[in-house]
C-alpha positions, -999 to +999 in steps of 0.1 A: -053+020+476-035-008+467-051-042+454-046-060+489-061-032+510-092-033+482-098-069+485-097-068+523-123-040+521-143-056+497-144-084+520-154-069+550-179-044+537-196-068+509-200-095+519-208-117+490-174-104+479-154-133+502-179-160+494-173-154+456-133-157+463-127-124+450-089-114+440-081-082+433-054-088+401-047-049+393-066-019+404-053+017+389-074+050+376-073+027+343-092+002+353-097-025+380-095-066+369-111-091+396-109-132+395-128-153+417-125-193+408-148-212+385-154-238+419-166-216+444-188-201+414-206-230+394-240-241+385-251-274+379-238-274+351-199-267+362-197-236+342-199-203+358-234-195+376-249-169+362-255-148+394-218-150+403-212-137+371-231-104+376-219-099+408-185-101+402-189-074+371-207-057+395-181-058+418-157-046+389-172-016+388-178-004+418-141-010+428-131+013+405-151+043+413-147+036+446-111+036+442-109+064+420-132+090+443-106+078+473-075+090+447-093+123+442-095+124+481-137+120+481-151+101+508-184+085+489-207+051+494-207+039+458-244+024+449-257+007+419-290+021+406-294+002+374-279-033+356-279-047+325-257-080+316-256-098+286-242-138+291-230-144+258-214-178+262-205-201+290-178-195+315-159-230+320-126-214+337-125-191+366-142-158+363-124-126+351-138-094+355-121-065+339-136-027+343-122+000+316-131+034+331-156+058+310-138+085+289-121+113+311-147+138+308-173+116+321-151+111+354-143+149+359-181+157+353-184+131+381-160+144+401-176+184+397-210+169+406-194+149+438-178+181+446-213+209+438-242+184+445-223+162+471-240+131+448-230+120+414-239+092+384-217+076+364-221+049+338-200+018+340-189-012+318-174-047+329-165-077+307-158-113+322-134-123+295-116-157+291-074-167+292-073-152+255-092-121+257-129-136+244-154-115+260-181-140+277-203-116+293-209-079+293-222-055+320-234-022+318-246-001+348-254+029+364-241+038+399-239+065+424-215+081+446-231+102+478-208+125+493-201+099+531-215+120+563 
């Protein structure tokens, strides 16, 4: 999939995804980076709201394993099933998401399960970093691929 075909995806079938501004800045097996501006995203504050923040993580992840079942030719809905983010300073630019993939034998265990069980888990990480690499928030979850019917 390339990064245009994901946004437009994104945008139809998430809908939060378009009201966020969501771009789609690189998208491989190694890892998926989203930006969505600081505007479109603020709190009363003008720094980045804190619910925007999680979603785009969110959407971070989910990206990726969505994209990387569709490289390994598995046709899956991608769930979240748990969340944990930590807001560990303020975001005064525009949001940056970047999603590093688990280790490769967490994905082919993935993978194997997709393929036996037809449903599969898979633990997840996101950062919102800022322009020199300061990591702003952190997101850990848990989602789920089913096997699509």
């Amino acid at each position: 999939m390339k990064p245009i075909e994901l946004k437009e995806y994104l945008c139809a079938q998430i809908p939060i995804a378009k009201a966020l501004g969501i771009e789609v800045v690189s998208l491989s097996a190694d890892g998926v980076e989203l930006t969505a501006p600081l505007e479109a995203n603020r709190n009363h504050l003008g720094t980045a709201f804190g619910g925007s923040l999680g979603s785009v993580m969110i959407l971070a992840c989910y990206a990726w394993m969505f994209n990387r079942l569709g490289e390994d030719g598995k046709s899956c809905h991608v769930v979240i099933q748990t969340a944990q983010t930590d807001y560990l300073k303020p975001v005064t630019g525009n949001l940056r998401a970047i999603c590093s993939p688990p280790d490769g034998a967490q994905i082919e265990r993935m993978l194997r399960h997709v393929d036996r069980k037809g449903v599969a888990r898979l633990k997840i990480e996101s950062q919102i970093v800022d322009a020199t690499g300061d990591v702003l928030c952190r997101f850990v979850g848990d989602f789920v691929a089913h096997v699509a019917k």
